[in-house]
N, C-alpha and C positions, 0 to 999 in steps of 0.2 A: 465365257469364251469357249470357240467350239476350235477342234481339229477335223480338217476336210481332209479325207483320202482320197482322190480319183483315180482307179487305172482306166486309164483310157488306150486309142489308138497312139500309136508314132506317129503318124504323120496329120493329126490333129492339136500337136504340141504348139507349133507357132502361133496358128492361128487364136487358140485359146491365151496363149499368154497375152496379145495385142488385147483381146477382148476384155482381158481383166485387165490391163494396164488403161486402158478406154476410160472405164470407171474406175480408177487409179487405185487400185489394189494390187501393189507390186511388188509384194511380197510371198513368194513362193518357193518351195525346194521341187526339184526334179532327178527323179530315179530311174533308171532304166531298166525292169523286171521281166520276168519270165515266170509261165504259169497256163494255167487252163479253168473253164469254166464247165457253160454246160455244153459249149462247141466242143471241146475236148481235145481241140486241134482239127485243123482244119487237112486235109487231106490233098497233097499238089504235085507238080511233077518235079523232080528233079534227075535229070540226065535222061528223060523220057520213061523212067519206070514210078509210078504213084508211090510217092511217100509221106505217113503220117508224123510231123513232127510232135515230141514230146509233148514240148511247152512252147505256147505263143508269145512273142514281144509285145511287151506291152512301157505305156509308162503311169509310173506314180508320182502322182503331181498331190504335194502337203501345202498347205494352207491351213496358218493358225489364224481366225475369225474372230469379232467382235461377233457377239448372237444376233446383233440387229443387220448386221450383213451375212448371214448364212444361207439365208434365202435367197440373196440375189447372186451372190456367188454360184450356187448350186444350180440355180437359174440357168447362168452361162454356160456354163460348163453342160446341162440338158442341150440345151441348143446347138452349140458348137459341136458335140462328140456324136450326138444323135446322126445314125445314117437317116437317110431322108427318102421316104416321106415316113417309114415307120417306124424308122431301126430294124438294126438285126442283131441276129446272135454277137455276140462278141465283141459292141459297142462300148462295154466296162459297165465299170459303178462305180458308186458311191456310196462313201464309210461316212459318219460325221459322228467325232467323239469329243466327251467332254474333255475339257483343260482347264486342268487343277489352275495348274500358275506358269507364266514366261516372266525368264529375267533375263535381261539384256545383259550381256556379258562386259561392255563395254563401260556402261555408267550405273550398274547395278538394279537400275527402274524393274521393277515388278510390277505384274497383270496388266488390264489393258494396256497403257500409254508404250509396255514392250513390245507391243505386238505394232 
């Protein structure tokens, strides 16, 4: 069992949620985070004078995975966040960590069949 990290764009959240629900993978958390990479923040105007913000918006989308859908997961999620045709800076990443064990809080079930 893997854990998928994505920080991606905000305004690529819906579209990626339909695209994993497509392939019925409907299980996901969404964070809404702030932070910076190697853009560093993007530099724009506000009230006509150029200002560099901090930290950029972003979101983290968690996905707990069977290992035999990690690839097509991570798949989607390439396609859908990827600006096009090449990307650019600031398009996010991808984390994918092992997962010790999930229990379902509800009926107690442990490892996959919680997920």
């Amino acid at each position: 069992m893997k854990l998928i990290n994505a920080y991606i764009n905000p305004n690529k959240r819906d579209q990626l949620k339909e695209k994993l629900n497509e392939t019925e993978h409907h299980g996901l958390t969404i964070t809404e985070v702030a932070g910076y990479g190697n853009q560093k923040g993007d530099i724009t105007q506000y009230r006509g004078a150029p200002y560099t913000p901090k930290f950029l918006s972003k979101i983290k989308v968690e996905i707990m995975a069977l290992d035999r859908d990690v690839e097509m997961i991570t798949d989607i999620i390439l396609v859908v966040c990827q600006s096009k045709p090449h990307g650019e800076l600031g398009d996010g990443k991808i984390a994918i960590l092992p997962l010790e064990d999930v229990i379902r809080i509800r009926t107690g079930e442990r490892g996959e069949i919680a997920i």
